[in-house]
C-alpha positions as CSV (number, residue, x, y, z in Angstrom):
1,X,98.4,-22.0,35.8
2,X,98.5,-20.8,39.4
3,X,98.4,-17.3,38.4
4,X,95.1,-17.9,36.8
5,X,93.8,-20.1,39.8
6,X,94.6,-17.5,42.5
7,X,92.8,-14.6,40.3
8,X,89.5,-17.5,40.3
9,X,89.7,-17.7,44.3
10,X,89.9,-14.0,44.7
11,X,87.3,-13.1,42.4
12,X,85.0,-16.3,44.0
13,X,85.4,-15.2,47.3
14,X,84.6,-11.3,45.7
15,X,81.6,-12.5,44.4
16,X,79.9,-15.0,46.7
17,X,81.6,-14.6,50.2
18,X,82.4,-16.9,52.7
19,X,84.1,-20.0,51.0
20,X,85.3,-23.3,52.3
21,X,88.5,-24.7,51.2
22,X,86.6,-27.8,50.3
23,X,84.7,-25.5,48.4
24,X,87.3,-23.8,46.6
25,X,89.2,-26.8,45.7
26,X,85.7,-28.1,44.1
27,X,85.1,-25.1,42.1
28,X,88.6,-25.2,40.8
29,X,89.0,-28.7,40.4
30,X,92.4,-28.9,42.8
31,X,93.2,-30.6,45.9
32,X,92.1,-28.9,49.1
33,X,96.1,-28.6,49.8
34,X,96.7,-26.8,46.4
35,X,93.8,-24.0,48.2
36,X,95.3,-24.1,51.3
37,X,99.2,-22.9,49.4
38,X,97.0,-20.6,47.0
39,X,95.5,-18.5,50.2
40,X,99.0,-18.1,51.6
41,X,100.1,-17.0,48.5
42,X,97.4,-14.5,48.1
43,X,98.1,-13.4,52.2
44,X,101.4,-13.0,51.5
45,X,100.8,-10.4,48.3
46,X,98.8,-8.8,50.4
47,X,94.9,-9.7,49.7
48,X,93.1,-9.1,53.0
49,X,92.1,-12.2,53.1
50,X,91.2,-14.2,56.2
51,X,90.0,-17.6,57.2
52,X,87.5,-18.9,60.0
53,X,87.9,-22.4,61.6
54,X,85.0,-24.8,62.5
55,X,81.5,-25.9,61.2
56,X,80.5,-22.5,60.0
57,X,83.8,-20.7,59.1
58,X,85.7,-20.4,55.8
59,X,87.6,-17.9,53.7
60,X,86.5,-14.3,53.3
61,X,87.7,-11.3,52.1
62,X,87.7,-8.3,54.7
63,X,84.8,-6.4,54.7
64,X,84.6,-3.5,51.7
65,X,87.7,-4.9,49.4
66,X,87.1,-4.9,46.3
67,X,89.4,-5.4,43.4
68,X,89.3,-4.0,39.2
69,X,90.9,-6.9,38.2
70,X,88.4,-9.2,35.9
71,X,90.4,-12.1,35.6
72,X,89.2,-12.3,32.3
73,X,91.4,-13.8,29.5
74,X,91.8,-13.1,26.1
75,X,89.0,-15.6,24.8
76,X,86.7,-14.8,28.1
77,X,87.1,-11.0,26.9
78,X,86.3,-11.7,22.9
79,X,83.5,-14.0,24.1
80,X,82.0,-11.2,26.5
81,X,81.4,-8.7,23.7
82,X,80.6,-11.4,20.9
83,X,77.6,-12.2,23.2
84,X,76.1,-9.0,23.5
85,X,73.1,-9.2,22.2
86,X,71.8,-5.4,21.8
87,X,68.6,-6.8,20.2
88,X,66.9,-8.3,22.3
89,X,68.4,-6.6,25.3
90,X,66.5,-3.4,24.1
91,X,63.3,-5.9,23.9
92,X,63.7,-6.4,27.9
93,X,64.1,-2.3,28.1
94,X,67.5,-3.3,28.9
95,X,69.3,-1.9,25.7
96,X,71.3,0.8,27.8
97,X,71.7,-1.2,30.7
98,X,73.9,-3.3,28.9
99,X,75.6,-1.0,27.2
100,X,76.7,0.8,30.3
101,X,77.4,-2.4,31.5
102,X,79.9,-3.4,28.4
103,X,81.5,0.0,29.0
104,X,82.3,-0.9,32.3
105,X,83.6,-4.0,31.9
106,X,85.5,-2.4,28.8
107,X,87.5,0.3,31.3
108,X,88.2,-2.3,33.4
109,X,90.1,-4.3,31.3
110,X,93.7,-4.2,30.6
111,X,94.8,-2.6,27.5
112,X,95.5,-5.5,25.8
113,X,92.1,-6.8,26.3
114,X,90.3,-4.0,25.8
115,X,92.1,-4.1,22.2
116,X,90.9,-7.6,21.4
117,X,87.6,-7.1,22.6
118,X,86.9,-3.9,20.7
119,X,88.2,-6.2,17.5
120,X,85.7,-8.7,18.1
121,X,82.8,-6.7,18.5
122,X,83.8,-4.4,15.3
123,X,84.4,-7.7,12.9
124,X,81.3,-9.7,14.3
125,X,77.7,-9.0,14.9
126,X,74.6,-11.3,16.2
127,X,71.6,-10.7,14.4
128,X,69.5,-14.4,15.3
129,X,66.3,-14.1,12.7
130,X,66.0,-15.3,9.6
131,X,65.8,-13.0,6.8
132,X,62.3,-14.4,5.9
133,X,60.2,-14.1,9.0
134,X,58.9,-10.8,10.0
135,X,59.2,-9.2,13.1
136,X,57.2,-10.4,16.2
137,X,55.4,-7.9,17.9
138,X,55.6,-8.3,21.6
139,X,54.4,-5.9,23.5
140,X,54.2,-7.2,26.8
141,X,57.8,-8.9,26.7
142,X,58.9,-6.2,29.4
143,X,55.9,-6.9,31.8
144,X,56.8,-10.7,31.3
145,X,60.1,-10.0,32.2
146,X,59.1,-8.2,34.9
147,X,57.1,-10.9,36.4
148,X,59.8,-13.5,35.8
149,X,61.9,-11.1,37.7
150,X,59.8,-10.4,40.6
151,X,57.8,-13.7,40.8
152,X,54.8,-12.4,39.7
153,X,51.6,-14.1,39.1
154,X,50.3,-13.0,35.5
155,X,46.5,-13.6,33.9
156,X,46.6,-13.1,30.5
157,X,44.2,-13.7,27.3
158,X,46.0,-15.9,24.9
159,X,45.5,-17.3,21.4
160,X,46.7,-20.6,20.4
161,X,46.8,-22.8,17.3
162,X,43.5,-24.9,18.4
163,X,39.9,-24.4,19.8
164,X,39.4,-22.3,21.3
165,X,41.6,-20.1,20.3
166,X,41.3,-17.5,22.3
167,X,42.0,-18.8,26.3
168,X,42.4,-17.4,29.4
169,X,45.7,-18.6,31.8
170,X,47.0,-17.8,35.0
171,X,51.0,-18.1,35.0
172,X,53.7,-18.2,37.3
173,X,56.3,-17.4,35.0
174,X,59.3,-19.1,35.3
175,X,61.7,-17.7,33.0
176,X,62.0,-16.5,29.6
177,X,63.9,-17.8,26.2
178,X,64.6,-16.5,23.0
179,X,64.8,-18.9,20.5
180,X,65.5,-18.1,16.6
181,X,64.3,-14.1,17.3
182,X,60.9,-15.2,19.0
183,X,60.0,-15.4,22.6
184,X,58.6,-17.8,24.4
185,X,58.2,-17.5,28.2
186,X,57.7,-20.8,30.7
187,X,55.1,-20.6,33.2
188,X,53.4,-23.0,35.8
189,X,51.9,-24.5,36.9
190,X,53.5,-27.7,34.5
191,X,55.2,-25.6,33.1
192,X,53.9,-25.0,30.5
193,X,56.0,-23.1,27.4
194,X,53.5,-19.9,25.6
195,X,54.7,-17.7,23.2
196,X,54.9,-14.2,24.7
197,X,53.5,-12.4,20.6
198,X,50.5,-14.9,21.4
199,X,49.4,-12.9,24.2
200,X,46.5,-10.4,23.2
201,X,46.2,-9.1,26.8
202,X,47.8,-9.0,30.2
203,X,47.0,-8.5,33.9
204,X,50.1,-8.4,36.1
205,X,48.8,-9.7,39.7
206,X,50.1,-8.6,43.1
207,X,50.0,-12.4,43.6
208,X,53.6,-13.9,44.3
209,X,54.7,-17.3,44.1
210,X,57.5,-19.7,44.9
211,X,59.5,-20.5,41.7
212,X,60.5,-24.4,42.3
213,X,64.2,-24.1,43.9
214,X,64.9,-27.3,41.5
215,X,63.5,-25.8,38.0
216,X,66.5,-25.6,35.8
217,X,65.5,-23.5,32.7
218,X,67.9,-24.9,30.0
219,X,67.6,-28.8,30.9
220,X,63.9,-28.2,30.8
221,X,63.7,-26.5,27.6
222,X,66.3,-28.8,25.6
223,X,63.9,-31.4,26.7
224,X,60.8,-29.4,25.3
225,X,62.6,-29.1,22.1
226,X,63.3,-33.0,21.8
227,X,59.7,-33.9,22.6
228,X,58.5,-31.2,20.5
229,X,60.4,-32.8,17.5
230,X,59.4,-36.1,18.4
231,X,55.4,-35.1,18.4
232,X,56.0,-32.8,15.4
233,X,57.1,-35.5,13.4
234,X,55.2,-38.8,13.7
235,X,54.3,-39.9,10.1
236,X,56.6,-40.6,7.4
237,X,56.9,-41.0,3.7
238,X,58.8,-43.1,1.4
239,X,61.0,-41.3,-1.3
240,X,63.4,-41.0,-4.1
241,X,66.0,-38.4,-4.4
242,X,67.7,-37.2,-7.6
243,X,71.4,-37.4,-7.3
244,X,72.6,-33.9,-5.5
245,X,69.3,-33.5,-3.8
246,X,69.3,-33.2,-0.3
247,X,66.6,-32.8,2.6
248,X,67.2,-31.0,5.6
249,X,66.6,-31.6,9.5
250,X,65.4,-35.0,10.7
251,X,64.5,-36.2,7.1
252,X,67.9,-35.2,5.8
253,X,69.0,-37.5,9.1
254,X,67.0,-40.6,8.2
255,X,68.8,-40.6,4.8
256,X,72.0,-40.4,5.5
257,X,71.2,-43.7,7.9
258,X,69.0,-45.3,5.7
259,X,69.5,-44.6,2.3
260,X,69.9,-46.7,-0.2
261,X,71.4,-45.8,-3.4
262,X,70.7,-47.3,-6.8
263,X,72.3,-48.0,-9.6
264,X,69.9,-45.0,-11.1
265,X,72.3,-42.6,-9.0
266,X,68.5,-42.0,-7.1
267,X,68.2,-42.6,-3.2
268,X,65.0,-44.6,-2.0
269,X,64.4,-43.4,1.8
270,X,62.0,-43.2,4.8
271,X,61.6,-39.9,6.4
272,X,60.0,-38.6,9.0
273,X,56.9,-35.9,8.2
274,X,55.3,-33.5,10.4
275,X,51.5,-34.1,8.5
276,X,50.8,-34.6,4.2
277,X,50.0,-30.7,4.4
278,X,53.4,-29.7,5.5
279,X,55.2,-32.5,3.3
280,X,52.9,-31.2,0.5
281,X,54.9,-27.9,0.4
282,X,58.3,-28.9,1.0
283,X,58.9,-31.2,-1.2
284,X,57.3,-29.4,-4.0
285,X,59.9,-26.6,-3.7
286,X,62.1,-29.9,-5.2
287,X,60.3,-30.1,-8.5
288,X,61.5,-33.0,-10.3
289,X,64.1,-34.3,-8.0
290,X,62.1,-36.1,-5.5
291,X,59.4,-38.9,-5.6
292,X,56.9,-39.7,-3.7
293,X,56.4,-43.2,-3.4
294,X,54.3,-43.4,-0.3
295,X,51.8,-42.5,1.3
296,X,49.2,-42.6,-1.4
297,X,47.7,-39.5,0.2
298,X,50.5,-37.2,-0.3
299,X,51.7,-38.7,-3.5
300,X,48.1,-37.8,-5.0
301,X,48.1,-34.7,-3.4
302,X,51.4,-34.1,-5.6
303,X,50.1,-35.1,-8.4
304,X,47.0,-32.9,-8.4
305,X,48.9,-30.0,-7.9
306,X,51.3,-30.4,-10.7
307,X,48.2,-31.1,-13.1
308,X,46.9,-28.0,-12.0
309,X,49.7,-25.4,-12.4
310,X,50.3,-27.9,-16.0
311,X,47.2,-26.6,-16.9
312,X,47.6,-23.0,-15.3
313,X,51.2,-22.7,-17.6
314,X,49.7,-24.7,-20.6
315,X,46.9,-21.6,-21.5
């Protein structure tokens, strides 16, 4: 709707400045004449709006105008407050930060936004952990953040899963993620990806470095994630599934593709495993409807723990 797209230029040129009409009509996805009819419309309601010709110029609003108006829909509005995250805003030491921020937003809003985002923020709440995992302690998330903020070089004292455990780094900490209620921070030089409750102590440097201008924090971690899947889980095993008996993740992938059915009602299979030890435990929490069938390893493995707790219930 033009409405809409005139409230986009005014709040763009609000925002970041000077702005070509090239510019605009990319941002909008228009034609650069559809921007040049949209800034008339806006001069003629009276927007102090003004544009510059040549190499350098552009559109720009005059100096010191500022307008209330948000621009925001009635999705954008429910979506604002659905995302606020109070948890792990009060980890960063920014828990009344954003609520004074949410309150502003809030009086800005028309009524009848203000009435749908005070709906969705009283019928839904975030809470991103799983019921099961305790609480990470991380104390030095706000000095992380700090860094990341500031470009700050860090040294820290850090203990990982192998040895040596307990290593010394020196990071130029990139940005931060929080993913399923734990935080992980990525650092160079790499980067590299350390969990922030890993880190027993930290040093924060007067150093400062450059972070790369072509570091992009989500493409890089969604392609952590994939390669960490993809090293996580590099052996397999061949099973049988009970009918109703269903695997989850990758494995529960490989048998809906390659499953095969028997006349039995059981499904033979080949699913991915991230090691014997891990497969050990979870498909013991299946009792009888799974079988192993290969590799030997784990299948004995099996066995010798369902002799033993035979024996354990049998006394």
């Amino acid at each position: 709707m033009k409405s809409a797209r005139l409230v986009s230029i005014l709040l763009l040129l609000q925002t970041r400045g000077r702005m070509t009409a090239a510019q605009l009509a990319q941002e909008l996805d228009v034609s650069v004449r559809t921007v040049y009819r949209d800034v008339e419309a806006l001069s003629a309601a009276g927007v102090p709006l003004y544009g510059d010709a040549g190499h350098a110029g552009g559109y720009q609003l005059l100096d010191g105008y500022r307008t209330r108006l948000t621009g925001l829909t009635t999705d954008e509005a429910e979506a604002l407050f659905l995302a606020g995250v109070p948890g792990p805003a009060a980890e960063l030491g920014l828990g009344s930060v954003l609520a004074a921020a949410q309150l502003k937003v809030r009086a800005a809003l028309p009524r009848e936004l203000r009435e749908h985002a005070d709906r969705i923020s009283g019928r839904f709440h975030l809470d991103a952990p799983g019921w099961y995992a305790d609480a990470d302690e991380t104390p030095y998330l706000p000095a992380v953040a700090d860094a990341v903020w500031n470009s700050r070089v860090l040294h820290i004292r850090y203990r990982r899963w192998r040895e040596p455990t307990d290593v010394e780094r020196r990071l130029e900490p990139y940005g931060l993620v929080l993913k399923a209620g734990r935080w992980y921070v990525v650092a160079g030089p790499g980067p590299r990806t350390f969990r922030v409750d890993q880190i027993l102590e930290l040093v924060t440097s007067e150093e400062e470095f450059t972070r790369p201008e072509d570091f992009d924090l989500a493409g890089y971690w969604s392609a952590y994630q994939r390669d960490f899947h993809e090293r996580l889980h590099r052996a397999e095993a061949v099973v049988r599934l009970a009918p109703g008996i269903r695997l989850s993740g990758l494995a529960a992938d490989a048998v809906a593709a390659h499953g095969r059915t028997g006349t039995d009602g059981w499904t033979r299979a080949t699913v991915p495993i991230e090691s014997v030890e891990h497969a050990h435990h979870d498909f013991l929490r299946l009792g009888t409807g799974i079988e192993v069938l290969e590799p030997a390893e784990l299948r004995e493995r099996i066995a010798q723990t369902v002799t033993a707790l035979a024996r354990t219930y049998a006394g």
